[in-house]
C-alpha positions as CSV (number, residue, x, y, z in Angstrom):
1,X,4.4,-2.2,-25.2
2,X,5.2,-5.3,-26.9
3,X,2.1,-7.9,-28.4
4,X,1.7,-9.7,-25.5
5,X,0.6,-13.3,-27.9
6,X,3.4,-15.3,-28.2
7,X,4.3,-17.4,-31.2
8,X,4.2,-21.0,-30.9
9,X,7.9,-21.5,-31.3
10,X,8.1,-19.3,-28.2
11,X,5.2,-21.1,-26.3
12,X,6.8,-24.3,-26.9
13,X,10.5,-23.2,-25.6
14,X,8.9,-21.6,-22.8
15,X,7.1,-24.9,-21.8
16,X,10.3,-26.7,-22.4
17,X,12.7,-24.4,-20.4
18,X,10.1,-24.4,-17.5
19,X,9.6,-28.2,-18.2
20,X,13.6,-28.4,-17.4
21,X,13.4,-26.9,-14.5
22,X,10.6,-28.6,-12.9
23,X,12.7,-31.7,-13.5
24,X,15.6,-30.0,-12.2
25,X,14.4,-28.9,-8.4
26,X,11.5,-31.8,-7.6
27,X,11.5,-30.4,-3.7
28,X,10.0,-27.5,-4.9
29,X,6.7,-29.3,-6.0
30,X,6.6,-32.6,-4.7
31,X,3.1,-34.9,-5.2
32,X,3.3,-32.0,-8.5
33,X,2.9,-33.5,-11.9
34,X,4.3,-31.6,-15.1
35,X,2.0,-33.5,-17.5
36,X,-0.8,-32.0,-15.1
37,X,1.0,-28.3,-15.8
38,X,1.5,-28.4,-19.0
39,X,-2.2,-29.4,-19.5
40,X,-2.8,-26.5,-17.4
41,X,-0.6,-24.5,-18.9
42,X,-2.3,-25.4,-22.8
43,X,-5.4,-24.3,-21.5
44,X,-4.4,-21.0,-20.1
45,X,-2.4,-19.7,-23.3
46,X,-2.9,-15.9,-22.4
47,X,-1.2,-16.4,-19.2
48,X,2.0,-17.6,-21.5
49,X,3.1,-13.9,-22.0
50,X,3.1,-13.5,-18.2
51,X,5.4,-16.4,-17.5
52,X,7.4,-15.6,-20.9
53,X,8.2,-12.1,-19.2
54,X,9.3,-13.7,-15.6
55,X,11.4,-15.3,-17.7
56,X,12.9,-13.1,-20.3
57,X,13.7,-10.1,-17.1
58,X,15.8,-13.8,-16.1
59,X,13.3,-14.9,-13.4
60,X,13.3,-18.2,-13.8
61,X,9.9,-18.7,-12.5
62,X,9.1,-22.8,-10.8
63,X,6.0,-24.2,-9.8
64,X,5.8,-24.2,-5.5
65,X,2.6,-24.8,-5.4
66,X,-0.9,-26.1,-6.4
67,X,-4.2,-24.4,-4.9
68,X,-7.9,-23.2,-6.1
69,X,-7.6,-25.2,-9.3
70,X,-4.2,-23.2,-10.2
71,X,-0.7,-23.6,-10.2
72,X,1.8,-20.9,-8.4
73,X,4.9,-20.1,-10.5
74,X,7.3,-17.9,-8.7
75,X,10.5,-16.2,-9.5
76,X,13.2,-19.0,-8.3
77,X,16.4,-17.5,-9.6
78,X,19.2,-17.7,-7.0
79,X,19.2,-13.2,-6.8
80,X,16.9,-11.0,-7.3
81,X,15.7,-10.8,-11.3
82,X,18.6,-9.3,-13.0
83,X,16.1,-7.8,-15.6
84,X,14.5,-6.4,-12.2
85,X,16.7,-4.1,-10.4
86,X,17.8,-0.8,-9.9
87,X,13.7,0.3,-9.7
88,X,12.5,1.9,-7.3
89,X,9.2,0.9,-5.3
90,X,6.2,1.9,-7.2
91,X,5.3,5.0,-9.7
92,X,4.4,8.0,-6.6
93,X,8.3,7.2,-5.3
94,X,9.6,7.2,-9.2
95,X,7.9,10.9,-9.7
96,X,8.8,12.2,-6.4
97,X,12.4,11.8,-7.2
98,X,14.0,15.1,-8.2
99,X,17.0,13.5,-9.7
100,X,18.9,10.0,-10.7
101,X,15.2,8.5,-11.5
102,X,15.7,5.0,-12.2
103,X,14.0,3.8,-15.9
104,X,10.7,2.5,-13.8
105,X,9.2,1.3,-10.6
106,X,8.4,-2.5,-9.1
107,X,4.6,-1.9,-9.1
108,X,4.9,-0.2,-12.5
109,X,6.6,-3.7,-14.4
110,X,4.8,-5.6,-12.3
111,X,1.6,-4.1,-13.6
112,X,2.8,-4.6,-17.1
113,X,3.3,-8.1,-17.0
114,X,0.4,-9.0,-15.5
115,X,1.8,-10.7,-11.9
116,X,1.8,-9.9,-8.6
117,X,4.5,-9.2,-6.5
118,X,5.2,-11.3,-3.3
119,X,4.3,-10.5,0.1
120,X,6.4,-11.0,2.9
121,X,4.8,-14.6,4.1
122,X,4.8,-15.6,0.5
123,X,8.8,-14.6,0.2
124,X,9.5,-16.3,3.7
125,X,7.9,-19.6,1.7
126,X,9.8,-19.3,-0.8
127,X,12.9,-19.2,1.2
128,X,11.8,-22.7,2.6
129,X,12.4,-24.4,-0.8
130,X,15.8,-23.2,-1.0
131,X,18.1,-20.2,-0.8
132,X,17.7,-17.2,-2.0
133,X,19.2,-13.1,-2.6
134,X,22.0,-14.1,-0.5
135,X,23.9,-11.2,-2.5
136,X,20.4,-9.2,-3.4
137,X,17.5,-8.0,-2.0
138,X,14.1,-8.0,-3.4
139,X,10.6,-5.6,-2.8
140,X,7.9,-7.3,-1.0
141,X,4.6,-6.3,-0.6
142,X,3.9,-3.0,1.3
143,X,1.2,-2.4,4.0
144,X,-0.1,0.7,2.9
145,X,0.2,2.3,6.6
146,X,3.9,2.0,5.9
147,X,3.7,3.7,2.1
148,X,1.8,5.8,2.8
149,X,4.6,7.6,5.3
150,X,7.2,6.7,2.5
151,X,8.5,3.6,3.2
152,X,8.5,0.0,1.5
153,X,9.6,-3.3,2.7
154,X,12.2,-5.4,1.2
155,X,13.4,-8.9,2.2
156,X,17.2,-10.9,1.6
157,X,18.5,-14.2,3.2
158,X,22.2,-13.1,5.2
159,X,23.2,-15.5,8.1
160,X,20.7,-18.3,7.2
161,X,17.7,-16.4,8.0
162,X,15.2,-14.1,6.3
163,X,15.3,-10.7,7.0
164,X,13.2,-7.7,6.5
165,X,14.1,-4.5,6.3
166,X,12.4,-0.9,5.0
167,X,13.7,1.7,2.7
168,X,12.3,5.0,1.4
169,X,10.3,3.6,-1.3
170,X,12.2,5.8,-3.7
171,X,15.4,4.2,-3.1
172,X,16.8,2.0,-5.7
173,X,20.1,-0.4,-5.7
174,X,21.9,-2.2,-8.6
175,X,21.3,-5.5,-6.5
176,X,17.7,-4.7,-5.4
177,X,15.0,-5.9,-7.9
178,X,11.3,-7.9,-6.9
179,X,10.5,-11.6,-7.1
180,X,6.7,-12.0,-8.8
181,X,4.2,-14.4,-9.2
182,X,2.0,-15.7,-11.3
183,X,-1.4,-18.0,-10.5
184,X,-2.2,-20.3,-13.4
């Protein structure tokens, strides 16, 4: 595992990509402030390495939101992550596989960097601020009741409306990553 400090030369071009983008897409924060997220974001510098890695797997995490005294950044890229896909649900579906593992599992990198993955509601939001995985699909959330038979959700925008589907949760596609986020 990489140091998970980052220097200030990559603290500050984090804040300024992320700066560009909240200028970029206002609808997806309105009443939002970025000198009140940057302040935010100054005084929650171990959270950096979090949003440096939605980034760097090509995330392109946005503000949407603002509740509890924190800031929701979630993965806004147009498809699912590119740095993302071809994983499998979580680590039980990874092991089960007898062959053609994929390198690692949604929960597993999700672990690792410290986010969450989105539920369902919270990727049917997010479709609300735009449009998204019209060409991918991502991993939501999955109600144990349903992985614990095997399966895991997934969600993708075809035919301007949200759908979601299930899949063994061993399954892996080239277009099918997970969308995170990250509470600051």
């Amino acid at each position: 595992m990489t140091s998970q400090q980052l220097t200030q030369e990559e603290q500050t071009e984090l804040i300024t990509t992320l700066k560009k983008r909240f200028e970029k897409f206002p609808e997806r924060h309105e009443h939002i402030e970025w000198s009140d997220v940057e302040s935010h974001l100054q005084s929650n510098q171990e959270k950096l390495w979090s949003l440096h890695e939605m980034e760097r797997t090509e995330g392109e995490p946005d503000v949407i939101g603002y509740e509890d005294d924190q800031y929701i950044f979630v993965d806004c890229s147009k498809e699912s992550p590119k740095g993302r896909r071809s994983v499998c649900y979580d680590r039980e579906a990874l092991e089960s596989r007898k062959k053609y593992k994929p390198e690692k599992s949604a929960i597993d990198m999700v672990n690792e960097m410290k986010v969450t993955l989105l539920t369902e509601e919270q990727y049917r939001h997010l479709q609300t601020l735009g449009e998204f995985d019209k060409k991918s699909s991502s991993w939501v959330e999955t109600p144990e009741k349903i992985r614990n038979l095997g399966g895991a959700l997934f969600c993708d925008l075809r035919y301007d409306t949200v759908f979601t589907y299930h899949n063994g949760a061993d399954s892996y596609y080239g277009a099918r990553g997970f969308r995170s986020m990250l509470k600051i």
